[in-house]
DSSP file (Angstrom, degrees, kcal/mol; ACC not computed):
  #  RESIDUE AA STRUCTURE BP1 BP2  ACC     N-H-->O    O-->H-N    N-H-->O    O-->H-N    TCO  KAPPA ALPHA  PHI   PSI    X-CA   Y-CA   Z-CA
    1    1 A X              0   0    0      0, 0.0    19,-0.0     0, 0.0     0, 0.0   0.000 360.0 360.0 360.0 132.5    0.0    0.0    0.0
    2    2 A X        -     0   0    0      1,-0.1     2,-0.5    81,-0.0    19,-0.1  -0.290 360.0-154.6 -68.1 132.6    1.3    3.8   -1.3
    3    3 A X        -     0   0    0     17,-0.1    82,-0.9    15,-0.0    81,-0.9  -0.525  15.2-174.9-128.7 104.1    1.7    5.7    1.7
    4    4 A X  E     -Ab  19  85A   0     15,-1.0    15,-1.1    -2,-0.5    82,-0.2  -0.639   4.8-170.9 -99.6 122.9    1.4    9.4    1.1
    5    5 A X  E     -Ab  18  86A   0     80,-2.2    82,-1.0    -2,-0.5     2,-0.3  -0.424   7.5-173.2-115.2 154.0    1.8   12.3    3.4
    6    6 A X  E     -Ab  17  87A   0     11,-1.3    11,-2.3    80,-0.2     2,-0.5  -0.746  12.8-152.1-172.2 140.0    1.2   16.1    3.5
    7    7 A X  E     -Ab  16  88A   0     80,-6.4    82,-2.4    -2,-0.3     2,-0.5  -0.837   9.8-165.2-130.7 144.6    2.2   18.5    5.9
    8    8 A X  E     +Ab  15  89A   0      7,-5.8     7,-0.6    -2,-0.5     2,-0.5  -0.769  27.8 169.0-104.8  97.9    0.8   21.4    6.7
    9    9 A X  E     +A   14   0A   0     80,-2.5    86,-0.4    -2,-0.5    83,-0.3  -0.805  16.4 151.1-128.8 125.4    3.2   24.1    9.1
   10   10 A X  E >   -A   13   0A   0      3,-4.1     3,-2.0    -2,-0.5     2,-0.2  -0.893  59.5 -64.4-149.7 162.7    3.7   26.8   10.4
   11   11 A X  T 3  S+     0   0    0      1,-0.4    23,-0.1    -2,-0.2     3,-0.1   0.027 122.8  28.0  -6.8 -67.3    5.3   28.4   13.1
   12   12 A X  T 3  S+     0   0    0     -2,-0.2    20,-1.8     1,-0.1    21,-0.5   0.651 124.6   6.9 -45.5 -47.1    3.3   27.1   15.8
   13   13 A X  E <   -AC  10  31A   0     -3,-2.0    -3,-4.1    18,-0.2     2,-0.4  -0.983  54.5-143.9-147.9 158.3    1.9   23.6   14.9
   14   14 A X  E     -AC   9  30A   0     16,-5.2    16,-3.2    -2,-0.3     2,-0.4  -0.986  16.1-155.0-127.6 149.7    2.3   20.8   11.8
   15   15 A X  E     -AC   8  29A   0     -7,-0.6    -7,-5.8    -2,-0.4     2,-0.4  -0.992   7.9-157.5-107.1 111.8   -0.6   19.0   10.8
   16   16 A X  E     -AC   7  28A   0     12,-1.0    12,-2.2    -2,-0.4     2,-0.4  -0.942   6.2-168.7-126.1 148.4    0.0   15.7    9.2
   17   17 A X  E     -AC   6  27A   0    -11,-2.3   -11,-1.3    -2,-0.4     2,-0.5  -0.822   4.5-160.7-127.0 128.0   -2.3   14.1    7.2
   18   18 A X  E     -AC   5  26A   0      8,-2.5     8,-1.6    -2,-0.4     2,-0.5  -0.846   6.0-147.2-108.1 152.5   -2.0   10.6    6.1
   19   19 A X  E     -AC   4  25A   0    -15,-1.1   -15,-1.0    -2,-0.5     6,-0.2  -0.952   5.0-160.1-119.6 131.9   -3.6    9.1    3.5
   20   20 A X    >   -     0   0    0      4,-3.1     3,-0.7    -2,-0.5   -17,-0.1  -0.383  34.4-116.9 -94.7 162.2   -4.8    5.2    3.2
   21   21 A X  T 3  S+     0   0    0      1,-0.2     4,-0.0   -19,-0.1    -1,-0.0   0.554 105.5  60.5 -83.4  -3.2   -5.3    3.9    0.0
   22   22 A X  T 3  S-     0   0    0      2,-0.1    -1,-0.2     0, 0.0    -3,-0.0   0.469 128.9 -82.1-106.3  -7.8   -9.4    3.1    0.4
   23   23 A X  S <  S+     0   0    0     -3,-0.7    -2,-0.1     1,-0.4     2,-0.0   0.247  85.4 145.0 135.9 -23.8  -10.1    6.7    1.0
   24   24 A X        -     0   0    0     -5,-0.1    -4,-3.1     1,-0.1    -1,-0.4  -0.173  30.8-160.4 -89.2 159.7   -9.2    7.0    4.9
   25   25 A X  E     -C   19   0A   0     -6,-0.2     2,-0.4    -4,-0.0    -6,-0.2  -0.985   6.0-171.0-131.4 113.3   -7.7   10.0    6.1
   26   26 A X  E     -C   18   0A   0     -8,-1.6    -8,-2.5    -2,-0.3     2,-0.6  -0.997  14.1-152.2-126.9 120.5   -5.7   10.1    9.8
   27   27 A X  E     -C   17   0A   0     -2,-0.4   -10,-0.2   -10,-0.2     2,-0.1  -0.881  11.2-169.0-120.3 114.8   -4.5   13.5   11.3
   28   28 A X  E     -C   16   0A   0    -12,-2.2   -12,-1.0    -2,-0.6     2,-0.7  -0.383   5.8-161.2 -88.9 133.0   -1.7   14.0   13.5
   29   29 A X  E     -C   15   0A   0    -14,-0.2     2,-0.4    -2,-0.1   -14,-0.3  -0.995  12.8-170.5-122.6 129.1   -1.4   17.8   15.3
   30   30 A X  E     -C   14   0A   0    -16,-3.2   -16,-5.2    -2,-0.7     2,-0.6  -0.999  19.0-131.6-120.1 139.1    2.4   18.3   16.5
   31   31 A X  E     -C   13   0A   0     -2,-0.4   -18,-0.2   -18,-0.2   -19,-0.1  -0.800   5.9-151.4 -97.0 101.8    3.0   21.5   18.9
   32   32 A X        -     0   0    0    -20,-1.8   -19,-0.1    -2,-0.6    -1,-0.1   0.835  14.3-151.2 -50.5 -37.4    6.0   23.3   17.6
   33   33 A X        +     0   0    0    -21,-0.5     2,-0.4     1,-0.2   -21,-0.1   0.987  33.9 163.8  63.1  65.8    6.9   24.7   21.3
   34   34 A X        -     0   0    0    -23,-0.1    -1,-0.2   -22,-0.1     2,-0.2  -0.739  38.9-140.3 -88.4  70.8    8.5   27.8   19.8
   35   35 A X        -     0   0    0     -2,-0.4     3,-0.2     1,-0.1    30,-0.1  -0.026  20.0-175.7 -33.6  84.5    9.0   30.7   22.2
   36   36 A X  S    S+     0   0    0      1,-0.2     2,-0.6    -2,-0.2    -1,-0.1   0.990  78.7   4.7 -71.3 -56.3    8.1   33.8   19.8
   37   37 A X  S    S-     0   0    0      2,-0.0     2,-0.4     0, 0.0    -1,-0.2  -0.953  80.2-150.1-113.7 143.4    9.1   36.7   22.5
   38   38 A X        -     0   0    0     -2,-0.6     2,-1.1    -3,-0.2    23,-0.0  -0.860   5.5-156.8-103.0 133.4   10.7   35.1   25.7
   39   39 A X        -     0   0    0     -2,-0.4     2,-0.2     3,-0.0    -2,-0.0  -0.884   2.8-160.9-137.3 109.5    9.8   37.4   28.6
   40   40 A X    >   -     0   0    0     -2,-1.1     3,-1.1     1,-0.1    -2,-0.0  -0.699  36.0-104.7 -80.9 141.6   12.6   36.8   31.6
   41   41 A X  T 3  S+     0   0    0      1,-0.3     3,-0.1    -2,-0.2    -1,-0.1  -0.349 105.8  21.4 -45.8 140.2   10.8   38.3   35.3
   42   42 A X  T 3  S+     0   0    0      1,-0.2     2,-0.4     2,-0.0    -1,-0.3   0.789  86.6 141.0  80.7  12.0   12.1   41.1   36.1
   43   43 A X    <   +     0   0    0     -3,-1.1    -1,-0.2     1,-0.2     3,-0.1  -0.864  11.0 162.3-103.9 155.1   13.6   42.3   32.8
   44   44 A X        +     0   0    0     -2,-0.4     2,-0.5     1,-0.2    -1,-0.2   0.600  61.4  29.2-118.2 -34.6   13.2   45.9   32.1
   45   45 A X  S    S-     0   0    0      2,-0.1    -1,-0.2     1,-0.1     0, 0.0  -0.840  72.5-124.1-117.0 140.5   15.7   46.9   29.3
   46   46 A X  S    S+     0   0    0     -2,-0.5     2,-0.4    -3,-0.1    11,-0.3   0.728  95.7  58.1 -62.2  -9.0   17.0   44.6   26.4
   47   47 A X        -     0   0    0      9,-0.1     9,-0.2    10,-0.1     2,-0.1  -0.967  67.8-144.0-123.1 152.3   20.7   45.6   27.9
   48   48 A X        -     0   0    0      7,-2.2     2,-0.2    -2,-0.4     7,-0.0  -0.289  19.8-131.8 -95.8-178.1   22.6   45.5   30.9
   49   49 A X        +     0   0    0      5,-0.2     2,-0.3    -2,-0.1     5,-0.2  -0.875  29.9 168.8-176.0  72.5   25.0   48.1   31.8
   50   50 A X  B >   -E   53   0B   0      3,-0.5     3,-1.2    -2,-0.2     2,-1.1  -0.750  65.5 -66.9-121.7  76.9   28.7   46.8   32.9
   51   51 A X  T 3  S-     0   0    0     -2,-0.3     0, 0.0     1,-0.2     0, 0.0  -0.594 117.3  -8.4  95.7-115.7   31.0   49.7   33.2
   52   52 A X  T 3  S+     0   0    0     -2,-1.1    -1,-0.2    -3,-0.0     2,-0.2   0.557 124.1  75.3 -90.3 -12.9   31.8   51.4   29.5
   53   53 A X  B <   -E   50   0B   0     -3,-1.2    -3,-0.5     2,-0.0     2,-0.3  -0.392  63.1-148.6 -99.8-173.3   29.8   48.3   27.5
   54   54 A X        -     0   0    0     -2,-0.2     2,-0.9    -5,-0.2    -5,-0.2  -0.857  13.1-152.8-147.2 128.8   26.9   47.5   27.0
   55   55 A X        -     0   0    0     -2,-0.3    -7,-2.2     2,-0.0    -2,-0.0  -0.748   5.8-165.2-121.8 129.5   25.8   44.0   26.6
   56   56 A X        -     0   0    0     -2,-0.9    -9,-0.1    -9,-0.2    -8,-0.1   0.073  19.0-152.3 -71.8-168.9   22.7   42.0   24.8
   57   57 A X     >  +     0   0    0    -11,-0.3     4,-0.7     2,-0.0    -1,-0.1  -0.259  69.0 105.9-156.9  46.5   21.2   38.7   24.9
   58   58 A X  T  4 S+     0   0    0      2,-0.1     4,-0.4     3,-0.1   -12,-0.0   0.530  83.0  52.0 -99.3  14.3   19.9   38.6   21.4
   59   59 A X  T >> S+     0   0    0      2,-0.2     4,-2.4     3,-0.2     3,-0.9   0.947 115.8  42.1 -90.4 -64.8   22.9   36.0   20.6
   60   60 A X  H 3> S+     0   0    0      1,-0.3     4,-1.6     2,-0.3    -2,-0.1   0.756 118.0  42.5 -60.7 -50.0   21.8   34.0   23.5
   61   61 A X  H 3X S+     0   0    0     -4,-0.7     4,-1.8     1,-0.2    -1,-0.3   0.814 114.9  55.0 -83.1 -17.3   17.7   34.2   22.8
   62   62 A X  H <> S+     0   0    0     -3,-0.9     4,-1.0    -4,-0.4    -2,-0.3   0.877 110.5  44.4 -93.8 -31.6   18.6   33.6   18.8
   63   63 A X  H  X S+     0   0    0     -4,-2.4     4,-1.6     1,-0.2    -1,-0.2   0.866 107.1  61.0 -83.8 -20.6   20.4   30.4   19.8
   64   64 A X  H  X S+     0   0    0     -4,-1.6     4,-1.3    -5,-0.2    -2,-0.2   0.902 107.2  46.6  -6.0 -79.3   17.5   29.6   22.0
   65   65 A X  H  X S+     0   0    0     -4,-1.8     4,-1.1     1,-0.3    -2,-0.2   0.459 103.7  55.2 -61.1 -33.7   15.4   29.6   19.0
   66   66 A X  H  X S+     0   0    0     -4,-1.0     4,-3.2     2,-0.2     5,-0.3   0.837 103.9  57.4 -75.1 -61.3   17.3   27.7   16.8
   67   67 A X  H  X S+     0   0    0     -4,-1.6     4,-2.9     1,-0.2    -2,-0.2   0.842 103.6  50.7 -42.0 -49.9   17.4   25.0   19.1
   68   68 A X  H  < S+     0   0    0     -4,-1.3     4,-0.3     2,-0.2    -2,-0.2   0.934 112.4  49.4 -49.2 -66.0   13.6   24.7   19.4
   69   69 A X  H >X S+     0   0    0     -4,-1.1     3,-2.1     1,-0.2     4,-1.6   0.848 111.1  52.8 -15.5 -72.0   13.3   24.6   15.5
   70   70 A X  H 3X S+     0   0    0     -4,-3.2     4,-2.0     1,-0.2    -1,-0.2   0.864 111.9  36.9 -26.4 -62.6   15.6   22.2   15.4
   71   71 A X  H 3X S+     0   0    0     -4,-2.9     4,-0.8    -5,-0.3    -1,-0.2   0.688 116.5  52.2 -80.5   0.6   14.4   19.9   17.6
   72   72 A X  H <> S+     0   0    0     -3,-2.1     4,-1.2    -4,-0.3    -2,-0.2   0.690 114.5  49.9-102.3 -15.0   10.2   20.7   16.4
   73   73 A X  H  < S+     0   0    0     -4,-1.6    -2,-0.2     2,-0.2     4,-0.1   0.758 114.8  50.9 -73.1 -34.4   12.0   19.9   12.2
   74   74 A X  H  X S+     0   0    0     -4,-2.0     4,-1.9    -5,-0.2     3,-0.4   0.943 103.8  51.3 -59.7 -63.6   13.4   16.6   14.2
   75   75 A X  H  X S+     0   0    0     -4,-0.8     4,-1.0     2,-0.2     3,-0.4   0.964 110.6  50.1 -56.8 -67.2   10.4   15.7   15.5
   76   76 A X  H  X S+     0   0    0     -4,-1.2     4,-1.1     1,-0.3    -1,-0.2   0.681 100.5  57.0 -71.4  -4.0    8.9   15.8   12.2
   77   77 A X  H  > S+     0   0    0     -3,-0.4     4,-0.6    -4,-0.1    -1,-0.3   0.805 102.5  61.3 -90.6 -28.2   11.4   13.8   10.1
   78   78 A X  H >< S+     0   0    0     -4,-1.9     3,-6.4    -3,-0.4     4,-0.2   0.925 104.6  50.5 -66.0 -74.5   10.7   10.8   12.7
   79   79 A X  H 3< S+     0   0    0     -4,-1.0     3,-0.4     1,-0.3    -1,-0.2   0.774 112.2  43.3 -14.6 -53.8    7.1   11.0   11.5
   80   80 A X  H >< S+     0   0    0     -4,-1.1     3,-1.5     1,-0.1    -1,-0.3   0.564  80.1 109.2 -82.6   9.6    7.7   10.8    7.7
   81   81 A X  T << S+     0   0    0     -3,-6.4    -1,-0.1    -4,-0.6    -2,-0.1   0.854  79.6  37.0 -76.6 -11.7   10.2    8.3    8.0
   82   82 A X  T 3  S+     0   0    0     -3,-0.4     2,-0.3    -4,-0.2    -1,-0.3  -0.177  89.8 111.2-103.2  56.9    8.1    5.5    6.4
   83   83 A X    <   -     0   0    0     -3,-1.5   -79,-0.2     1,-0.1     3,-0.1  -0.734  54.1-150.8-103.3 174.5    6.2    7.2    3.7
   84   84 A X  S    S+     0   0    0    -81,-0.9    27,-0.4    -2,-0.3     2,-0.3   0.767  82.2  21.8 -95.3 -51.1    6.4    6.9    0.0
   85   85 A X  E     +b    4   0A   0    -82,-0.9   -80,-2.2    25,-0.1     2,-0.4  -0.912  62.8 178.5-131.4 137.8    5.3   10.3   -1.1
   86   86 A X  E     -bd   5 112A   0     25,-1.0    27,-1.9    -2,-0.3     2,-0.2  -0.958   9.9-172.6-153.6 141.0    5.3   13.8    0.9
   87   87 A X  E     -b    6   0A   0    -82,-1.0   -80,-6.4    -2,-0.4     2,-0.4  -0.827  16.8-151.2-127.6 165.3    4.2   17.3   -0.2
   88   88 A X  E     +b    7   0A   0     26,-0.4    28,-2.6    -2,-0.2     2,-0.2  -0.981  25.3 168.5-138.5 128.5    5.0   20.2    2.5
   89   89 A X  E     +b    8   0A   0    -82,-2.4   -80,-2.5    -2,-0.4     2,-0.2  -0.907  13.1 110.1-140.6 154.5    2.3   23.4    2.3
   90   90 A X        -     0   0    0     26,-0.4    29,-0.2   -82,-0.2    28,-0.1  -0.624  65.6 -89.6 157.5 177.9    1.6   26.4    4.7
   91   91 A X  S    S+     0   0    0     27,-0.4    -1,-0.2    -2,-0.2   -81,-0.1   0.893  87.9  81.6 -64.7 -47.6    1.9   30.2    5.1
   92   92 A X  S    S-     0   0    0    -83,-0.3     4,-0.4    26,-0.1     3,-0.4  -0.057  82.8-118.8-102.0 157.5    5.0   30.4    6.5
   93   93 A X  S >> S+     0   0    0      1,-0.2     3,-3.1     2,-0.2     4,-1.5   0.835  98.7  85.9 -54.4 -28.5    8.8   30.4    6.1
   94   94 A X  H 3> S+     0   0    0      1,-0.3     4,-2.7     2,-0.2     5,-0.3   0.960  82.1  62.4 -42.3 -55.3    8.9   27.1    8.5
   95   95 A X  H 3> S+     0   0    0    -86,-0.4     4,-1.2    -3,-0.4    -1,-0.3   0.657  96.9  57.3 -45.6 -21.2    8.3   24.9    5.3
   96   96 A X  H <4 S+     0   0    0     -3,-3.1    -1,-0.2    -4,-0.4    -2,-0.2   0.856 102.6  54.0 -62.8 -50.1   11.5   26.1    3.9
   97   97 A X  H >X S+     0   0    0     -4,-1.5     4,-1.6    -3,-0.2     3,-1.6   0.906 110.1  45.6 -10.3 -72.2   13.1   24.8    6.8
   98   98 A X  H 3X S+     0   0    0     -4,-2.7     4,-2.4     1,-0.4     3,-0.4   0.976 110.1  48.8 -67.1 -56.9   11.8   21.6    6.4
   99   99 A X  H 3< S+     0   0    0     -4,-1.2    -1,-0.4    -5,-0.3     4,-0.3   0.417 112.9  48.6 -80.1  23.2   12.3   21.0    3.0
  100  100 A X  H X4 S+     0   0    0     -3,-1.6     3,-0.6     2,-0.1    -2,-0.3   0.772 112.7  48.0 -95.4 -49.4   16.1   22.3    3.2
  101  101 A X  H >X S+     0   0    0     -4,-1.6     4,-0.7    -3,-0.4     3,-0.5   0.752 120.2  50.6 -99.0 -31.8   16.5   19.6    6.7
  102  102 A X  G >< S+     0   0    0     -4,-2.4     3,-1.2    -5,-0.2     7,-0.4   0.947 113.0  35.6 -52.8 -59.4   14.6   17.0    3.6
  103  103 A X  G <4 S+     0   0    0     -3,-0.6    -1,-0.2    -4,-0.3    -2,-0.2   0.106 117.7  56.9-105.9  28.4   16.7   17.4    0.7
  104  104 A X  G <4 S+     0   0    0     -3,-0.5     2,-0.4     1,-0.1    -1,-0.3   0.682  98.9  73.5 -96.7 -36.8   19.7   17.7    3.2
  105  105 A X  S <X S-     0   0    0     -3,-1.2     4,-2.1    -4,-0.7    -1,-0.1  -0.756  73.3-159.5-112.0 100.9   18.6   14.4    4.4
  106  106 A X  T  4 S+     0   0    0     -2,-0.4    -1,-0.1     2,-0.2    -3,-0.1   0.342  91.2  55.4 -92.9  34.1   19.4   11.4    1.7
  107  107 A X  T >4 S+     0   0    0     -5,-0.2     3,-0.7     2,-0.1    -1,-0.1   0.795 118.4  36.9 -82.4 -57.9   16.6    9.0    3.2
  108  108 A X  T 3> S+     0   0    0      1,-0.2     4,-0.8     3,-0.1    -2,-0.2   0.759  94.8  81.6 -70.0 -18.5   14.2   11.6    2.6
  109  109 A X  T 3< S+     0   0    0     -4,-2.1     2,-0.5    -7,-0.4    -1,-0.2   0.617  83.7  53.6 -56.0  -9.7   15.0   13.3   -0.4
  110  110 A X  T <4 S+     0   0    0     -3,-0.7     2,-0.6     1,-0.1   -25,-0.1  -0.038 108.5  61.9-108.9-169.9   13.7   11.3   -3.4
  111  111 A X  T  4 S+     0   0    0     -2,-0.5   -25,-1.0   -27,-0.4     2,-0.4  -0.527  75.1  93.5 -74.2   4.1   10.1   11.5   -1.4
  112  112 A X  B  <  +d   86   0A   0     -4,-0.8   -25,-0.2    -2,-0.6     3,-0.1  -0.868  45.8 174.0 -99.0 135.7    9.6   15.0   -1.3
  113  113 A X        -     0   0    0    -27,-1.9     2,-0.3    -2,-0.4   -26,-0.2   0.252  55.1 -26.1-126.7   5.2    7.7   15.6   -4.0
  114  114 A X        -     0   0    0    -28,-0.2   -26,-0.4     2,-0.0     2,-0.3  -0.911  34.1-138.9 173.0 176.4    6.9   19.4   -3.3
  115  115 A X        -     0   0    0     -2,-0.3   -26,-0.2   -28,-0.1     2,-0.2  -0.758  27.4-175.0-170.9 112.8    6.5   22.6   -1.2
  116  116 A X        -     0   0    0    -28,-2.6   -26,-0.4    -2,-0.3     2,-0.3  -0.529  33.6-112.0 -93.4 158.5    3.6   25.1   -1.9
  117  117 A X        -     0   0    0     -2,-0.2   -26,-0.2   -28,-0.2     2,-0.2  -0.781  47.9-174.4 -87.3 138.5    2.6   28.6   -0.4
  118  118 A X        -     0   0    0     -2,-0.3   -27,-0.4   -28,-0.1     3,-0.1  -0.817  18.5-124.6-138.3  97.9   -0.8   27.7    1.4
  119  119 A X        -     0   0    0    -29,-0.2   -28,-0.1    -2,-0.2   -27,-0.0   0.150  50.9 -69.0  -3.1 137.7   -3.3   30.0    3.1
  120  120 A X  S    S-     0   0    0    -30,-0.1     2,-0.3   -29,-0.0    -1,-0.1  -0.393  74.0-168.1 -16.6 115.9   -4.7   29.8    6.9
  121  121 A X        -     0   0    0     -3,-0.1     2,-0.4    -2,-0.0    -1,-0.0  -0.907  22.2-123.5-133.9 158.8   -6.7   26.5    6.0
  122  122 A X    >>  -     0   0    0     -2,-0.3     3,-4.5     1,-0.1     4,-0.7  -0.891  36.8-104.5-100.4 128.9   -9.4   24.6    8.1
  123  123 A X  H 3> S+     0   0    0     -2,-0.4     4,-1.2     1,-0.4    -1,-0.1   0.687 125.0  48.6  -4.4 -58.3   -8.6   20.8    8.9
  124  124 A X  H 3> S+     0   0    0      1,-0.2     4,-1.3     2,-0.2    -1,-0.4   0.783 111.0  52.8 -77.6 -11.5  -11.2   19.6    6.2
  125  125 A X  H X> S+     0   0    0     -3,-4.5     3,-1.5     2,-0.2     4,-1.1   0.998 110.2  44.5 -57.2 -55.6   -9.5   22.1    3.7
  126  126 A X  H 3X S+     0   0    0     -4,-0.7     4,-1.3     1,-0.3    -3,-0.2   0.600 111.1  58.8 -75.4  -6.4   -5.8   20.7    4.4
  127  127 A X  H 3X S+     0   0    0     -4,-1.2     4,-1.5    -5,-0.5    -1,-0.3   0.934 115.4  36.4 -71.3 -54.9   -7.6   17.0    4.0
  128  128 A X  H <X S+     0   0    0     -3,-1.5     4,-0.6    -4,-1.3    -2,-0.2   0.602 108.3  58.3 -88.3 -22.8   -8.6   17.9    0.6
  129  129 A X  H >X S+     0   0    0     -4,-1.1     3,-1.2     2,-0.2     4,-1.1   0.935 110.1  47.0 -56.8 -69.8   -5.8   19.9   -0.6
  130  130 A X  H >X S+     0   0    0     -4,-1.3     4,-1.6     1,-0.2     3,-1.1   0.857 112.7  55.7 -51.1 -47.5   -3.6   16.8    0.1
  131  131 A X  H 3< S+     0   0    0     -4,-1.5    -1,-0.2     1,-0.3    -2,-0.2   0.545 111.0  37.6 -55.4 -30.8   -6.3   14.9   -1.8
  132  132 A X  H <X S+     0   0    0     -3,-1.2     4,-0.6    -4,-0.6    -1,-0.3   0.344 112.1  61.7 -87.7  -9.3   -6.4   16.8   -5.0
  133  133 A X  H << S+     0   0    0     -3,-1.1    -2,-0.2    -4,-1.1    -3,-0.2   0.668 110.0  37.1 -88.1 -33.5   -2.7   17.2   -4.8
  134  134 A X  T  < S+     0   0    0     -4,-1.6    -3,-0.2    -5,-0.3    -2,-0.1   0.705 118.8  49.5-106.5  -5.3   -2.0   13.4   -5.0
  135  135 A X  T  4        0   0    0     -5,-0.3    -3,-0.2     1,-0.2    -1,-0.2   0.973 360.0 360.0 -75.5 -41.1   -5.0   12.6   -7.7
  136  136 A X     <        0   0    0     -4,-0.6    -1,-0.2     0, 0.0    -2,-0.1   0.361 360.0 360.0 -92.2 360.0   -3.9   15.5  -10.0
């Protein structure tokens, strides 16, 4: 049996939506856990104040950030790793990500079969989208 995937991401969550060969449909929600502004107690200025410098912590919040990515792009290569076919859609830059960490990746790289700009979509849209994407 073809096992054919498409994921839908962005910043906040992936939705993946599998498709059975009889028609059936299974949908998966994974929680990106991405900290968009990190907000420490007690901070008041975005710099400290040590003598003549002055020092940031956007080095520190940006490697932060990366990590999280990392490990929410991770999370989603375990998922595809037995499918046949995968298309990658959503609004957002994450899906560039992915499909770089894909075609980086040579188990996955002959199965990605695309990555589209997609709109806000409702559950039964991104079920139908994947459905007209692997009939057509």
């Amino acid at each position: 049996m073809k096992k054919n995937i498409g994921i839908w991401i962005d910043a906040k969550q992936a939705i993946i939506i599998r498709l059975s060969k009889n028609g059936e449909h299974f949908i998966k929600k994974i929680e990106s856990n991405i900290e968009s502004r990190v907000r420490v107690p007690g901070e008041s200025k975005k710099f400290g104040r040590f003598g003549g410098q002055y020092l940031t912590y956007e080095k520190n919040r940006f490697n932060k950030k990366n990590e999280q990515v990392n490990n929410f792009i991770k999370e989603l290569l375990k998922e595809i790793d037995n499918c046949d076919a995968l298309v990658v859609f959503g609004p957002a830059k994450m899906k560039t990500l992915l499909q770089k960490e894909i075609r980086n990746n040579m188990q996955f790289s002959r199965k990605l079969l695309g990555v589209h700009n997609s709109d806000l979509l409702t559950e039964n849209q991104m079920v139908a989208w994947v459905k007209d994407y692997y009939n057509n």
